[in-house]
N, C-alpha and C positions, 0 to 999 in steps of 0.2 A: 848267849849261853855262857854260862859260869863258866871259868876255867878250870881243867882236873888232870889229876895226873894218870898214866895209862900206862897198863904193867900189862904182858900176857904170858897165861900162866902153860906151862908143860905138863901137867898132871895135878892130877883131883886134891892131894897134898899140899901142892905150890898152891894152888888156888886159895884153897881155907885159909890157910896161913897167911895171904896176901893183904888181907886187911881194907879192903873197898868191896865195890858195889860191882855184882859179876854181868856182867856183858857178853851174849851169845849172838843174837838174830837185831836186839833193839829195837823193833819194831812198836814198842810202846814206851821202852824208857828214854828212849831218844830224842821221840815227841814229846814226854815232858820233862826232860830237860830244857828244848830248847824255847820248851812256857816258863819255867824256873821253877814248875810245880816240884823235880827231883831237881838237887842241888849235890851230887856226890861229889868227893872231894879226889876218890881214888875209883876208874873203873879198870877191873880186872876181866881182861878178855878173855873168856874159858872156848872162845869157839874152835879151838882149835885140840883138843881133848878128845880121847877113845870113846867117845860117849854116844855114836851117832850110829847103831844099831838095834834090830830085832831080834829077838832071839828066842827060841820054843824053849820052856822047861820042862822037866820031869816031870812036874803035874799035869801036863796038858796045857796050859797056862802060858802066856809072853813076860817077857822080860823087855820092856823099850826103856832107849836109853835116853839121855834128858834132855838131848842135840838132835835127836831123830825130827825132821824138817815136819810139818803138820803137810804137806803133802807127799810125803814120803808115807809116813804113818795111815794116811787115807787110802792108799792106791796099793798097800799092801795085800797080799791075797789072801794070808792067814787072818788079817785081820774081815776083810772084807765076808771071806766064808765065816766065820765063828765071832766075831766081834761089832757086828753090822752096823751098830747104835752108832757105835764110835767113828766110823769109818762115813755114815751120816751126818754126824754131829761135825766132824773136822769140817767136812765140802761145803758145811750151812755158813761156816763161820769165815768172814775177812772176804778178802779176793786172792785168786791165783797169785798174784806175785807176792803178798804178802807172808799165803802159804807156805809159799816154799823160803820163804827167811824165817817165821816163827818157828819154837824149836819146843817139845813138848814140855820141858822144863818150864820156861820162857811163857809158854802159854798158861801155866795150873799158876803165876803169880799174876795176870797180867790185874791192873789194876782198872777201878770205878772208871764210866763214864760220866759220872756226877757232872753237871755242868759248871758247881758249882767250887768241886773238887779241882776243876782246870782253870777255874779264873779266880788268880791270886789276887785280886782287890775283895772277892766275898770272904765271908764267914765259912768256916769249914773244917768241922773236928777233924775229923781222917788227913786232911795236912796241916794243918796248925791246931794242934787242941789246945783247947778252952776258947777256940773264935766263936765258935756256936755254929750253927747248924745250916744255915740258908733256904735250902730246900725245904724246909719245914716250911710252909704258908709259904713256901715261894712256887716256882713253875716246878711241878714233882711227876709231871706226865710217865719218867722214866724207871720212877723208884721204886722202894718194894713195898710190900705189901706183909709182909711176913719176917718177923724176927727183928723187929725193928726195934730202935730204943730214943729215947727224947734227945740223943746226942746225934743218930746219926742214920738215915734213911737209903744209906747209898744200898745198890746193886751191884752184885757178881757181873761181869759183862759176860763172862767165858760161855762157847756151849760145849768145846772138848771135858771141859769137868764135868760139866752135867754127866756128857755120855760115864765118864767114869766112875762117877758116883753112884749111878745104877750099877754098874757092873761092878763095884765093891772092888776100886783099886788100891793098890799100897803105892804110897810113895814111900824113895830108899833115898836117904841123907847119909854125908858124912859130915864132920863137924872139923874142926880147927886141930883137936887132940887126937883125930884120928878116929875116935868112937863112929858106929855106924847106927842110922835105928830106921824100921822099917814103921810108917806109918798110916794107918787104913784114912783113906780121905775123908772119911766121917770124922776124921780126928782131927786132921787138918786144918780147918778153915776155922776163924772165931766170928760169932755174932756181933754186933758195935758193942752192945752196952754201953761204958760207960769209958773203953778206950778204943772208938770205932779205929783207928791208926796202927792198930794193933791188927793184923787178919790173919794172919797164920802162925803156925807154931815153931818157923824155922828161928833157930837162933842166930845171932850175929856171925857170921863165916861159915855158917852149915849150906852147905851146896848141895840141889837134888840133882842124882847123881843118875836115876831111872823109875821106872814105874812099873811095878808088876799089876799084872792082870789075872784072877784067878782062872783055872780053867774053863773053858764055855759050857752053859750049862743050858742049850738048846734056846725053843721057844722061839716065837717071831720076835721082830727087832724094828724098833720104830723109833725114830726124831724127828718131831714138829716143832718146826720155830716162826714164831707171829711175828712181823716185823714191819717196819713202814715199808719199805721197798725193796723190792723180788731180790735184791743182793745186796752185798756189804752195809747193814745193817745191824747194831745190834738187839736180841729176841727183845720182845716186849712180855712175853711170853714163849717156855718152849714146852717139851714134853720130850724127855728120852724112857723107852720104854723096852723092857723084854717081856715077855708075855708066855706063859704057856698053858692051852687048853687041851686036855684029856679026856676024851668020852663026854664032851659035851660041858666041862668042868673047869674054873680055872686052878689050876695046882702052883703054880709059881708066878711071880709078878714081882719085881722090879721096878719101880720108876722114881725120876728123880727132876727137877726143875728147875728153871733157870728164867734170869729175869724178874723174880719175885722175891730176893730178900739178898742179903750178905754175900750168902754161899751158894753154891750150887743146893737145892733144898730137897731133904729125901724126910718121907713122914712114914714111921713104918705099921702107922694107923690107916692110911690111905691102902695098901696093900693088905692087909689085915681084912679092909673092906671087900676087896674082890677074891679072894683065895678060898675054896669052897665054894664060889659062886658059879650060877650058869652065867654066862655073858648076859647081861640084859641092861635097861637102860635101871631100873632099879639099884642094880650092883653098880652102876655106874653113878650114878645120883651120889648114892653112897660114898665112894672114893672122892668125890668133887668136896662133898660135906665135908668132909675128913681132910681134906689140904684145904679148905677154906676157912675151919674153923679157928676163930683170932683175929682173919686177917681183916687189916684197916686201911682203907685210903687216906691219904691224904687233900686230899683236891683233884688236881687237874690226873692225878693216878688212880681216881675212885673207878674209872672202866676196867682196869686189869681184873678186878674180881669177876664179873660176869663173864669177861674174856677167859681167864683160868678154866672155867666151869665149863663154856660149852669148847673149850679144844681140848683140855684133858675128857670128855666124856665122847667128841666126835674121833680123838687118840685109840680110847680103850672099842670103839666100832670097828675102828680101821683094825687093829690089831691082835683084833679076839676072830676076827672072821675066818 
C-alpha cells in the first residue's frame, strides 16, 4: 500500500477543508488501496462526525445521516414499516460484518466491481483514462447492458441505491465554502460516456452529509436480486419495487434497477407501462419491453437480457398480488 497521510476531522467544516480522500467505514476503499487501484495522498477520517442518525421530518419523510451503519439503517423500524425496499435491499447486500462497518454515505459511492477496473496491469478508462476498455470483447459476464458507451461498460455494484432510486431520494452535500445543496439521486450518478472515471456529481471536498427520503407513499414493497450464490454476492440482476393496486388497477409504480448499467437505472417509460393497467402478464410484457429497449450485450453478458425480462415480470406477479 502506498503511503498517506491521515488527518481526522471534528466536524463536517474541518473535514471539506481538509483536502484528501474521506475515510468512514473503508470497506471498499481500503480494498483498493491496498490493490493500488486508489492511490490517495491524504485520507481524512470523518468517522467520528455527528452524522450517524435517523430522524422523522415534518413531511412524514426521514432524514439518515451519512455514518448511519447499513445495518443500523436495515433493522430500523420506521424504516422497516414505511421504507421496506430499502430495509430489503440493505439485508441483500454484503455480509453481516461488513454491514455493520459500511455507512450509508460510504455505500451511495461505493465503486465498479469491474474485474478489470481491479487489475492495474489491464486497460481501463474508469482508472486510467485513455487505457481503453478491456471488458469490451473480454470476460463481460458482469457488465451492463444499458447506458453503456465504447469507453466504458462497468456496473453500479450497490443495491441500497437501487432501493433509493425508487424511492426518489435526495442526497445533502456540503462543499469546502461551506455552501450546502440538496440532490435527487437521479441527478447524481453519471452515465460513462466518454469520462466513464467521472460517476457522480460530488465535487472535490463536497462531503455527503445525509440523505432524505421523501414521505411513504404506501403500496407493497419489493427487492429481487439474482446473483450467483444465496449471499455476499453482487446482483446480476435486481428489481426494487413499490407497487400500488386499487380496485383492481395499478395507480402508482416505482421501480428502479441494479446490476445493469453505470447507475442504479430508473426508466420512467417502464412505469408509464404499468399505471392504469390491471395486473396481467400483458402489462407486464409491456414494462420488460420498455427497460429492454436499447439494451446490448456484450458477449459472455448476452444472458442478463432474457434474465431482466423474466425477474422483472416474475417481480411485477409477486408484487401486484
Amino acid at each position: 500500500m502506498k503511503t498517506f497521510d491521515y488527518a481526522r476531522a471534528d466536524s463536517v467544516a474541518d473535514a471539506t477543508r481538509a483536502g484528501g480522500r474521506f475515510i468512514a467505514g473503508g470497506t471498499n476503499l481500503l480494498d483498493l488501496m491496498k490493490l493500488q487501484v486508489e492511490t490517495p495522498d491524504k485520507l481524512v477520517d470523518i468517522s467520528r462526525l455527528d452524522l450517524d442518525t435517523i430522524e422523522e421530518r415534518e413531511d412524514g419523510g426521514l432524514t439518515i445521516g451519512a455514518l448511519v451503519p447499513n445495518s443500523d439503517l436495515a433493522a430500523d423500524p420506521r424504516v422497516i414499516a414505511k421504507y421496506e425496499v430499502l430495509s430489503r435491499a440493505l439485508l441483500a447486500g454484503a455480509s453481516g460484518q461488513l454491514r455493520n462497518k459500511a455507512t450509508t454515505g460510504g455505500n451511495l459511492l461505493q465503486r465498479t466491481r469491474c474485474y478489470y477496473f481491479y487489475d492495474t496491469a489491464a486497460g481501463c478508462n474508469k482508472r486510467q483514462p485513455g487505457s481503453g476498455c478491456e471488458a469490451i470483447g473480454g470476460f463481460n459476464r458482469i457488465h451492463a447492458i444499458l447506458g453503456t458507451s465504447d469507453q466504458c461498460i462497468a456496473t453500479h455494484p450497490g443495491d441500497m441505491p437501487v432501493a433509493m432510486r425508487a424511492l426518489d431520494a435526495v442526497i445533502v452535500t456540503q462543499k469546502a465554502d461551506g455552501d450546502k445543496r440538496r440532490v435527487p439521486i437521479g441527478d447524481f450518478y453519471q452515465l460513462p460516456g466518454d469520462t466513464p472515471h467521472i460517476e457522480n456529481v460530488l465535487e472535490a471536498g463536497e462531503l455527503i452529509t445525509h440523505v432524505e427520503l421523501p414521505a411513504p407513499t404506501g403500496g407493497r414493497h419489493l427487492y429481487r436480486k439474482v446473483r450467483d450464490r444465496a449471499s455476499y454476492a453482487f446482483a446480476l440482476f435486481s428489481v426494487a419495487a413499490v407497487v400500488t393496486v386499487e380496485d383492481g388497477v395499478i395507480t402508482e409504480a416505482a421501480l428502479a434497477f441494479g446490476g445493469v448499467a453505470h447507475m442504479p437505472w430508473r426508466n420512467p417509460a417502464v412505469e408509464a407501462a404499468l399505471v392504469g393497467e390491471a395486473p396481467s402478464d400483458d402489462a407486464f410484457n409491456a414494462a420488460a419491453d420498455a427497460l429492454l429497449d436499447g439494451a446490448k450485450g456484450f458477449g459472455t453478458n448476452d444472458f442478463k437480457i432474457p434474465l431482466a425480462r423474466r425477474t422483472l415480470i416474475a417481480s411485477l406477479r409477486e408484487v401486484t398480488q
